[in-house]
C-alpha positions, 0 to 999 in steps of 0.5 A: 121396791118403789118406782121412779113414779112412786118417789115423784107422786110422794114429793108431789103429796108431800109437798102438798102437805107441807104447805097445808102445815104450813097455813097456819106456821108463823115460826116457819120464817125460810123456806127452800124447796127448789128442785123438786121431783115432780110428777107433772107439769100441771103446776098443782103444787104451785097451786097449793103454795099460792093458797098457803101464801094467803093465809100465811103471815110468818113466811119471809123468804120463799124459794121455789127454783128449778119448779117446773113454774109457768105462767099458771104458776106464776100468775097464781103466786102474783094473785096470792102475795097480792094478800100477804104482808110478811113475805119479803124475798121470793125466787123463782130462779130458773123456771119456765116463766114468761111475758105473761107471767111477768105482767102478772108478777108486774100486777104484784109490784104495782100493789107495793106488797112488802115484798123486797126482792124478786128474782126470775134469774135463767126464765124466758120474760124477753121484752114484753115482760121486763117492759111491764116490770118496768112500768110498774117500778118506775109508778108504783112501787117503794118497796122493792129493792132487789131484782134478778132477770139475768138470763131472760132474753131481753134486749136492748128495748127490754133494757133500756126499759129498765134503765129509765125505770130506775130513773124514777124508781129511788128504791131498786138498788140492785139490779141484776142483768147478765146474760141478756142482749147486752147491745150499744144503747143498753150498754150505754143507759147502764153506763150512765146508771153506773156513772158520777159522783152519785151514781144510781147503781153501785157497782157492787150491786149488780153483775155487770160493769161498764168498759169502754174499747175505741170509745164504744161502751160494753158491759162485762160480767163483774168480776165480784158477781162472778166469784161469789156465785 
Protein backbone atom coordinates (compact mmCIF):
# COMPACT_ATOMS: atom_id res chain seq x y z
CA UNK A 1 0.00 0.00 0.00
CA UNK A 2 1.30 3.48 -0.67
CA UNK A 3 1.79 5.85 1.88
CA UNK A 4 0.66 9.40 2.27
CA UNK A 5 4.44 10.10 1.29
CA UNK A 6 4.25 7.94 -1.63
CA UNK A 7 1.26 10.08 -3.31
CA UNK A 8 3.07 13.60 -2.59
CA UNK A 9 6.50 12.43 -3.92
CA UNK A 10 4.55 11.08 -7.36
CA UNK A 11 2.34 14.53 -7.50
CA UNK A 12 5.62 16.40 -7.07
CA UNK A 13 7.42 13.98 -9.99
CA UNK A 14 4.52 14.06 -11.91
CA UNK A 15 4.08 17.53 -12.17
CA UNK A 16 7.47 17.77 -12.91
CA UNK A 17 6.74 15.68 -15.88
CA UNK A 18 4.14 17.54 -17.01
CA UNK A 19 5.96 20.83 -17.52
CA UNK A 20 8.76 18.81 -19.22
CA UNK A 21 5.91 17.84 -21.66
CA UNK A 22 5.10 20.72 -21.77
CA UNK A 23 8.24 22.53 -23.24
CA UNK A 24 7.46 22.08 -26.36
CA UNK A 25 3.25 21.47 -26.48
CA UNK A 26 1.65 24.64 -28.48
CA UNK A 27 -1.89 22.66 -28.71
CA UNK A 28 -1.89 22.88 -24.55
CA UNK A 29 -3.57 26.08 -24.65
CA UNK A 30 -5.32 25.84 -20.41
CA UNK A 31 -3.84 24.75 -17.91
CA UNK A 32 -5.19 24.24 -14.19
CA UNK A 33 -3.28 22.66 -11.60
CA UNK A 34 -4.20 24.19 -8.34
CA UNK A 35 -4.33 22.40 -5.20
CA UNK A 36 -1.56 20.08 -5.61
CA UNK A 37 -0.37 17.39 -2.71
CA UNK A 38 3.08 18.57 -2.36
CA UNK A 39 5.82 16.99 -0.54
CA UNK A 40 7.83 20.32 0.61
CA UNK A 41 7.72 23.99 0.46
CA UNK A 42 11.00 24.36 -1.30
CA UNK A 43 9.00 25.59 -4.18
CA UNK A 44 10.64 22.90 -6.77
CA UNK A 45 7.92 22.40 -9.03
CA UNK A 46 7.18 26.18 -9.33
CA UNK A 47 10.73 26.15 -10.36
CA UNK A 48 10.23 23.95 -13.04
CA UNK A 49 6.70 26.02 -14.23
CA UNK A 50 8.91 28.97 -14.64
CA UNK A 51 11.75 27.07 -16.83
CA UNK A 52 8.66 25.41 -19.00
CA UNK A 53 7.02 29.11 -19.20
CA UNK A 54 10.25 30.29 -21.14
CA UNK A 55 10.14 28.09 -23.89
CA UNK A 56 6.48 27.80 -24.26
CA UNK A 57 4.45 29.59 -26.49
CA UNK A 58 1.26 27.80 -26.58
CA UNK A 59 0.06 28.47 -22.86
CA UNK A 60 -2.79 31.02 -22.51
CA UNK A 61 -3.98 30.53 -19.30
CA UNK A 62 -2.28 29.16 -16.49
CA UNK A 63 -3.65 28.33 -12.81
CA UNK A 64 -1.54 27.42 -9.96
CA UNK A 65 -4.07 28.40 -6.82
CA UNK A 66 -3.54 26.89 -3.63
CA UNK A 67 0.46 26.16 -4.75
CA UNK A 68 2.13 26.49 -1.47
CA UNK A 69 4.02 29.65 -4.14
CA UNK A 70 6.21 32.14 -2.12
CA UNK A 71 8.26 34.88 -2.86
CA UNK A 72 10.75 32.43 -4.50
CA UNK A 73 8.06 31.19 -6.61
CA UNK A 74 6.75 34.19 -7.51
CA UNK A 75 9.95 35.73 -8.33
CA UNK A 76 10.85 33.06 -10.62
CA UNK A 77 7.51 33.23 -12.58
CA UNK A 78 7.95 37.01 -12.89
CA UNK A 79 11.54 36.43 -14.19
CA UNK A 80 10.08 33.81 -16.91
CA UNK A 81 6.91 35.22 -18.34
CA UNK A 82 9.56 38.18 -18.55
CA UNK A 83 10.02 35.67 -21.94
CA UNK A 84 6.75 34.67 -22.81
CA UNK A 85 4.64 36.15 -25.23
CA UNK A 86 1.33 33.72 -25.24
CA UNK A 87 0.28 33.59 -21.93
CA UNK A 88 -2.45 35.64 -21.26
CA UNK A 89 -4.10 34.79 -17.84
CA UNK A 90 -2.27 33.93 -14.76
CA UNK A 91 -3.76 33.08 -11.19
CA UNK A 92 -2.04 32.58 -8.45
CA UNK A 93 -5.00 32.95 -6.03
CA UNK A 94 -4.48 31.79 -2.65
CA UNK A 95 -0.71 31.13 -2.12
CA UNK A 96 1.74 32.72 0.32
CA UNK A 97 2.94 35.38 -1.91
CA UNK A 98 4.02 38.80 -0.48
CA UNK A 99 5.84 42.45 -0.77
CA UNK A 100 8.48 40.91 -2.58
CA UNK A 101 6.85 38.80 -4.36
CA UNK A 102 4.45 41.37 -5.59
CA UNK A 103 7.35 43.95 -6.82
CA UNK A 104 8.77 41.08 -8.69
CA UNK A 105 5.16 40.57 -10.10
CA UNK A 106 5.26 44.44 -10.54
CA UNK A 107 8.76 43.73 -12.63
CA UNK A 108 6.70 41.87 -14.95
CA UNK A 109 3.93 44.66 -15.57
CA UNK A 110 6.46 47.17 -16.17
CA UNK A 111 7.60 44.87 -19.16
CA UNK A 112 4.16 45.18 -20.87
CA UNK A 113 4.28 41.17 -21.53
CA UNK A 114 0.71 40.30 -23.32
CA UNK A 115 -0.25 39.38 -20.11
CA UNK A 116 -3.80 40.32 -19.56
CA UNK A 117 -5.01 39.15 -16.22
CA UNK A 118 -3.29 38.80 -12.83
CA UNK A 119 -5.03 37.45 -9.90
CA UNK A 120 -3.16 37.22 -6.26
CA UNK A 121 -6.68 36.90 -4.64
CA UNK A 122 -6.51 35.55 -0.65
CA UNK A 123 -2.06 36.14 -0.30
CA UNK A 124 -0.47 38.61 1.77
CA UNK A 125 1.30 41.56 -0.62
CA UNK A 126 -0.17 44.41 2.14
CA UNK A 127 0.78 47.86 1.20
CA UNK A 128 4.19 47.65 0.00
CA UNK A 129 3.48 45.18 -2.83
CA UNK A 130 0.03 46.72 -4.06
CA UNK A 131 1.99 50.07 -4.02
CA UNK A 132 4.51 48.62 -6.54
CA UNK A 133 1.79 47.30 -8.74
CA UNK A 134 0.52 50.27 -8.81
CA UNK A 135 3.33 52.35 -10.03
CA UNK A 136 3.97 49.89 -12.61
CA UNK A 137 0.02 50.12 -14.07
CA UNK A 138 -0.08 53.78 -13.97
CA UNK A 139 3.74 54.08 -16.05
CA UNK A 140 4.23 51.31 -17.77
CA UNK A 141 1.80 48.79 -18.90
CA UNK A 142 -1.42 48.87 -21.67
CA UNK A 143 -1.85 45.34 -21.42
CA UNK A 144 -3.37 44.37 -18.42
CA UNK A 145 -7.00 44.25 -18.01
CA UNK A 146 -7.96 42.47 -14.99
CA UNK A 147 -6.36 42.46 -11.67
CA UNK A 148 -7.81 40.38 -8.46
CA UNK A 149 -6.05 41.43 -4.96
CA UNK A 150 -9.04 40.96 -2.59
CA UNK A 151 -8.03 39.25 0.42
CA UNK A 152 -4.48 40.84 0.82
CA UNK A 153 -4.25 42.93 3.50
CA UNK A 154 -3.78 46.13 2.10
CA UNK A 155 -5.03 49.68 3.47
CA UNK A 156 -6.16 52.68 2.91
CA UNK A 157 -2.26 53.76 1.70
CA UNK A 158 -2.19 50.46 -0.43
CA UNK A 159 -5.55 51.55 -1.85
CA UNK A 160 -5.52 54.75 -2.61
CA UNK A 161 -2.29 53.83 -4.34
CA UNK A 162 -4.63 51.80 -6.68
CA UNK A 163 -6.90 54.06 -7.34
CA UNK A 164 -4.68 57.04 -8.81
CA UNK A 165 -3.29 54.35 -10.83
CA UNK A 166 -5.89 53.64 -12.42
CA UNK A 167 -6.35 57.53 -13.05
CA UNK A 168 -3.68 56.95 -15.56
CA UNK A 169 -3.76 53.45 -16.45
CA UNK A 170 -6.97 53.57 -19.49
CA UNK A 171 -6.57 49.95 -19.93
CA UNK A 172 -7.43 48.00 -16.24
CA UNK A 173 -10.92 47.88 -16.27
CA UNK A 174 -11.71 45.23 -13.61
CA UNK A 175 -10.30 45.40 -10.68
CA UNK A 176 -11.04 43.47 -7.67
CA UNK A 177 -10.48 44.40 -3.90
CA UNK A 178 -12.88 42.87 -1.10
CA UNK A 179 -11.55 41.82 1.58
CA UNK A 180 -8.94 44.34 2.36
CA UNK A 181 -9.20 47.63 4.93
CA UNK A 182 -11.71 49.32 3.26
CA UNK A 183 -11.59 52.73 5.17
CA UNK A 184 -12.84 56.27 4.45
CA UNK A 185 -10.36 57.64 2.01
CA UNK A 186 -10.25 54.34 0.09
CA UNK A 187 -14.07 54.04 0.11
CA UNK A 188 -14.10 57.43 -1.16
CA UNK A 189 -11.22 57.25 -4.20
CA UNK A 190 -13.20 54.05 -5.43
CA UNK A 191 -16.36 55.93 -5.15
CA UNK A 192 -15.12 58.86 -7.33
CA UNK A 193 -13.63 55.53 -9.90
CA UNK A 194 -17.29 54.43 -9.71
CA UNK A 195 -19.00 57.85 -10.22
CA UNK A 196 -20.49 60.06 -13.32
CA UNK A 197 -21.40 59.97 -16.65
CA UNK A 198 -18.35 57.86 -17.36
CA UNK A 199 -17.22 56.35 -14.62
CA UNK A 200 -13.43 54.44 -14.68
CA UNK A 201 -14.86 51.23 -13.04
CA UNK A 202 -18.14 49.89 -14.22
CA UNK A 203 -19.88 48.53 -11.44
CA UNK A 204 -20.03 45.04 -12.83
CA UNK A 205 -16.24 44.75 -12.84
CA UNK A 206 -15.17 44.75 -9.81
CA UNK A 207 -16.57 43.03 -6.23
CA UNK A 208 -17.41 46.19 -4.44
CA UNK A 209 -19.98 48.91 -4.70
CA UNK A 210 -20.02 52.33 -3.07
CA UNK A 211 -23.33 53.35 -0.50
CA UNK A 212 -23.29 56.11 1.45
CA UNK A 213 -24.80 56.02 5.52
CA UNK A 214 -25.40 60.19 7.11
CA UNK A 215 -23.18 61.23 4.30
CA UNK A 216 -19.88 58.77 4.86
CA UNK A 217 -19.17 56.82 1.87
CA UNK A 218 -18.52 52.77 2.36
CA UNK A 219 -18.09 49.94 0.17
CA UNK A 220 -20.17 46.64 0.21
CA UNK A 221 -19.29 43.25 -1.24
CA UNK A 222 -21.33 43.49 -4.73
CA UNK A 223 -24.23 41.82 -4.83
CA UNK A 224 -23.15 40.21 -8.52
CA UNK A 225 -19.67 39.35 -7.32
CA UNK A 226 -21.23 37.66 -4.71
CA UNK A 227 -23.62 35.17 -6.31
CA UNK A 228 -21.63 34.28 -9.14
CA UNK A 229 -18.58 33.10 -6.88
Amino acid sequence: ARTHSDRYTQTNESLIALTTVLHHNTTIKKLDVSNPLLVSEQEETTVHFSKMLRVNYGLTELRLCKHGIMDFGASQLAEALCDNNSLLFLDLGCNKISEDGAKALAGLIRQNTPLKKLSLTSNRIGDNGIVAISEAVATNNCNLTTLMVNNNGITEKGLCALAAALRLNITLSNVYIWGNELRNTACDAFERLMDGNKPRILPHNTDIEPYKVDGVTYLSEAGHYLFSH
